[in-house]
LUMDO-787611 format. One record per residue (C-alpha): residue number from 0; residue in one letter; x, z, y. Coordinates in nm, 4 decimals. Example, Ala and Ser with C-alpha at 12.3 -4.5 7.8 and 13.67 -1.06 7.14 Angstrom:
<sites>
+-------+-------+----------+----------+----------+
| kelum | vexgu |        u |        w |        v |
+-------+-------+----------+----------+----------+
|     0 |     a |   1.2300 |   0.7800 |  -0.4500 |
|     1 |     s |   1.3670 |   0.7140 |  -0.1060 |
+-------+-------+----------+----------+----------+
</sites>
This chain:
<sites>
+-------+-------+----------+----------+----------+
| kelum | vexgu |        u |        w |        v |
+-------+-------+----------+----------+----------+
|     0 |     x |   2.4126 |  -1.1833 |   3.9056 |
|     1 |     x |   2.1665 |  -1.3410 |   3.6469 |
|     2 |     x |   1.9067 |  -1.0432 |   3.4545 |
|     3 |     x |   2.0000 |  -1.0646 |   3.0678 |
|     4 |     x |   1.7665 |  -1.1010 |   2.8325 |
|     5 |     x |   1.6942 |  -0.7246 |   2.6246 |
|     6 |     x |   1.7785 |  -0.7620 |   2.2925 |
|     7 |     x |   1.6506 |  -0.5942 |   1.9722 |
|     8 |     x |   1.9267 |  -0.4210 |   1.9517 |
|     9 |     x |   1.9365 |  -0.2669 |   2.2764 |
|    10 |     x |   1.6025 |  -0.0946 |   2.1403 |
|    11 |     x |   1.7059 |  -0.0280 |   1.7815 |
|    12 |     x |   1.5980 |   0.3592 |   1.6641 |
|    13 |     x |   1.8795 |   0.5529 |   1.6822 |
|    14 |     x |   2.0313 |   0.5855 |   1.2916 |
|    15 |     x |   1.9622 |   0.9762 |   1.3272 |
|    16 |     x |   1.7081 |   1.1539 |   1.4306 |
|    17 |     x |   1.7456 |   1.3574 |   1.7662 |
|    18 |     x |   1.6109 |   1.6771 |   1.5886 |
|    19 |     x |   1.6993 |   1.6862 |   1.2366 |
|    20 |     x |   1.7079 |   1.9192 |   0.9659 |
|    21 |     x |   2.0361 |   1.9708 |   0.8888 |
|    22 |     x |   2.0208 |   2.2085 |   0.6003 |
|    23 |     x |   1.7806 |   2.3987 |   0.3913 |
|    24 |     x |   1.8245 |   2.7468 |   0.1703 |
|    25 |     x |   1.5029 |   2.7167 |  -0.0542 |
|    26 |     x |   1.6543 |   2.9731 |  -0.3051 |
|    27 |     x |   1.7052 |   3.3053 |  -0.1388 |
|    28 |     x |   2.0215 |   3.4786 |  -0.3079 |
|    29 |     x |   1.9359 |   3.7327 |  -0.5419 |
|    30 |     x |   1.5903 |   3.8098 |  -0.7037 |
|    31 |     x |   1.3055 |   3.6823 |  -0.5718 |
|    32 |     x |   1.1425 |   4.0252 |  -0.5078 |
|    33 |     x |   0.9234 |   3.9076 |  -0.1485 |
|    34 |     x |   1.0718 |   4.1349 |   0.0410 |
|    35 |     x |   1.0918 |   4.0514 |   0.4078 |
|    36 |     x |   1.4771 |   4.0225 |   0.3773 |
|    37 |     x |   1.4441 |   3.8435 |   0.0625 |
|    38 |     x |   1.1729 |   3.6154 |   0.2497 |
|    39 |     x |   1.3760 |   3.5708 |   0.5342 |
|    40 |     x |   1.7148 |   3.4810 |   0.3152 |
|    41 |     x |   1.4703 |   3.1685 |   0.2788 |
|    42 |     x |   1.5253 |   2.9095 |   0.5699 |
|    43 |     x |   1.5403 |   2.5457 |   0.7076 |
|    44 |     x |   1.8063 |   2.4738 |   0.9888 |
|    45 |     x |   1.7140 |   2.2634 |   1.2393 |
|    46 |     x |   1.9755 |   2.0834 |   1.4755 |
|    47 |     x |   1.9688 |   1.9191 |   1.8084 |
|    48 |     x |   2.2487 |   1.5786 |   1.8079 |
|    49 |     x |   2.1672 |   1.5382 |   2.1694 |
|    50 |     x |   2.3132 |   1.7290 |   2.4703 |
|    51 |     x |   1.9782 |   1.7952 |   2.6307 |
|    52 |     x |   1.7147 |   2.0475 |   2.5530 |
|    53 |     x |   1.4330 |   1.9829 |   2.3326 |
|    54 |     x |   1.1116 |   2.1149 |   2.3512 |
|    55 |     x |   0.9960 |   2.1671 |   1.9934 |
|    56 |     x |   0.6340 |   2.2804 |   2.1457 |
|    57 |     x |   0.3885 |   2.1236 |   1.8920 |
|    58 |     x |   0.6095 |   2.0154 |   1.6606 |
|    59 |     x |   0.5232 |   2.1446 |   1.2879 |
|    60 |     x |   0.7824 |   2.2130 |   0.9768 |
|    61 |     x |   0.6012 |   2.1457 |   0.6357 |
|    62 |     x |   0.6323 |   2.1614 |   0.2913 |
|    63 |     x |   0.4599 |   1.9653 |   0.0289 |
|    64 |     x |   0.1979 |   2.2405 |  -0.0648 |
|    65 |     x |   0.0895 |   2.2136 |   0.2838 |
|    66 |     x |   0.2098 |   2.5499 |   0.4483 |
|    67 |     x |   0.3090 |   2.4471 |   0.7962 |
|    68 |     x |   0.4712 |   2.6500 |   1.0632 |
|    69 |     x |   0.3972 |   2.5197 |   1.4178 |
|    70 |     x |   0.6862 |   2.5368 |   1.7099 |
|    71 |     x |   0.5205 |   2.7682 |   1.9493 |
|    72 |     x |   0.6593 |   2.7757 |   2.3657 |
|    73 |     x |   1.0593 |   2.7097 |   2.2089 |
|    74 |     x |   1.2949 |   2.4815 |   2.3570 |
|    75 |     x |   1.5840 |   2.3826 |   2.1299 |
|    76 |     x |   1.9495 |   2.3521 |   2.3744 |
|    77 |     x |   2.1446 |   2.0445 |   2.3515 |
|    78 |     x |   2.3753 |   2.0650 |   2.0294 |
|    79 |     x |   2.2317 |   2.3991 |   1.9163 |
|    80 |     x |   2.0968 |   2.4799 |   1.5356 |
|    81 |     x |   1.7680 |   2.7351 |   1.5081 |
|    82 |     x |   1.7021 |   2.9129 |   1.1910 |
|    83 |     x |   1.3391 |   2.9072 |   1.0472 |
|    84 |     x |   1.3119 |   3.1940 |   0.8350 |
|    85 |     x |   0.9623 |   3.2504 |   0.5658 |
|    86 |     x |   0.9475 |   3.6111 |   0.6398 |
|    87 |     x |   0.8868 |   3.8524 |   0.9626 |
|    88 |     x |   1.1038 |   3.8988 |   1.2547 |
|    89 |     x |   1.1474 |   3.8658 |   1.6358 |
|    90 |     x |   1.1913 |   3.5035 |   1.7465 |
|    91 |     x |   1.5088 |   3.4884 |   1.9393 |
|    92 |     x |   1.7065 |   3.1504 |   2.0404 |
|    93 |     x |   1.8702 |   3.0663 |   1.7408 |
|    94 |     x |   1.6454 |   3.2349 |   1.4908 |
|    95 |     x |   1.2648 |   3.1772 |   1.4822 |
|    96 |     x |   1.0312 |   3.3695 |   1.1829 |
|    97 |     x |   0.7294 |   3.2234 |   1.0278 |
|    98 |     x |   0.5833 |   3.5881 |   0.9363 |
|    99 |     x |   0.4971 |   3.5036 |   0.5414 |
|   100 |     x |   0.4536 |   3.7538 |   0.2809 |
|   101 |     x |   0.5196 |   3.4760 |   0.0428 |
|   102 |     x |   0.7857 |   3.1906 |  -0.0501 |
|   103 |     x |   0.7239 |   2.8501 |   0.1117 |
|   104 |     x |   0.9975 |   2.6531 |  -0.0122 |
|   105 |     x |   1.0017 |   2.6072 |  -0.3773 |
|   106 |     x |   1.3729 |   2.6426 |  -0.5620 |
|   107 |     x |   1.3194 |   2.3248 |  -0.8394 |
|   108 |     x |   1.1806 |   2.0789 |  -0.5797 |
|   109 |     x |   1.0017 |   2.0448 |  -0.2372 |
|   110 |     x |   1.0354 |   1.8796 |   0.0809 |
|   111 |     x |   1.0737 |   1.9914 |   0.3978 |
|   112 |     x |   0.8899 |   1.7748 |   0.6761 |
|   113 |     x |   0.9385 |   1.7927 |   1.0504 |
|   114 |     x |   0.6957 |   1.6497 |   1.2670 |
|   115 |     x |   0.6609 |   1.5999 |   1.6465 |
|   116 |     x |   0.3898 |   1.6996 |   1.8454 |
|   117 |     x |   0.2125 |   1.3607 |   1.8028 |
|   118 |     x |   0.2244 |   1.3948 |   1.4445 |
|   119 |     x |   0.5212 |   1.1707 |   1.4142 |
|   120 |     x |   0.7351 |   1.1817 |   1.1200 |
|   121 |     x |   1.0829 |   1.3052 |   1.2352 |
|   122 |     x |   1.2864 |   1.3993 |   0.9374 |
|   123 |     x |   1.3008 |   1.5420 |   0.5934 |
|   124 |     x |   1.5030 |   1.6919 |   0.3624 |
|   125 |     x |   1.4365 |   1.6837 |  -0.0411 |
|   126 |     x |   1.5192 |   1.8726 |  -0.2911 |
|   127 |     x |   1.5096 |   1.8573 |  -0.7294 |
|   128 |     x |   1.3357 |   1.6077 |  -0.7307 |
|   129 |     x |   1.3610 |   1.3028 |  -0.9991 |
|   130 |     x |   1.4462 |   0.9760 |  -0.8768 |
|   131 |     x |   1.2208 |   0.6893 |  -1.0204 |
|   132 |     x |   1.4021 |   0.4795 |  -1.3227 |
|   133 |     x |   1.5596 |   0.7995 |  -1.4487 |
|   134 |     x |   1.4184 |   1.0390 |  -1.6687 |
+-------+-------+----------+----------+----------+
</sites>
């Protein structure tokens, strides 16, 4: 049997991230009064596509004002979602709490950022924002 030659496809980046954010409430229902369950009706999804474990140690979740929460000790399980929520709580499996006082995400435009633990862009998720040529 002859060795083929690798191809550029056969390292292509995979058309998905393996850790994406797959949805984002920036506009907690209701008033905005900063309570903690107002804060924590604020909250970014984040969803493993693979079917093995992730571990998120490191990895950072930003906005564009520059409030970042850091993934501290937390594996993610293959083809499981975890909840980020702004205010306090007890970090469980599917549910992880960045203990603010304040709104992060802003409801007429923002961006969420995830990052690895090398600092490598992973994915993002926009909101409100205008797209150039149209006013």
């Amino acid at each position: 049997m002859a060795a083929l030659p690798a191809t550029a496809a056969d390292h292509a980046r995979p058309s998905r991230p393996v850790v994406e954010i797959s949805k984002v409430q920036y506009d907690s229902p209701g008033r905005d009064t900063r309570s903690n369950r107002s804060l924590n009706s604020e909250w970014v999804e984040l969803t493993n596509t693979t079917r093995n474990a992730m571990n998120l140690d490191g990895w950072t979740l930003k906005d564009e004002s520059g409030h970042t929460y850091t993934f501290d000790h937390y594996r993610l399980a293959g083809r499981a979602t975890v909840r980020i929520h702004t205010g306090e709580g007890r970090d469980t499996r599917t549910d992880l709490y960045q203990d603010r006082r304040a709104y992060v995400w802003n409801n007429d435009h923002d961006t969420a950022t995830l990052r690895n633990d090398h600092g490598r862009f992973v994915d993002d998720q926009s909101w409100g924002h205008r797209r150039s040529g149209h006013h």
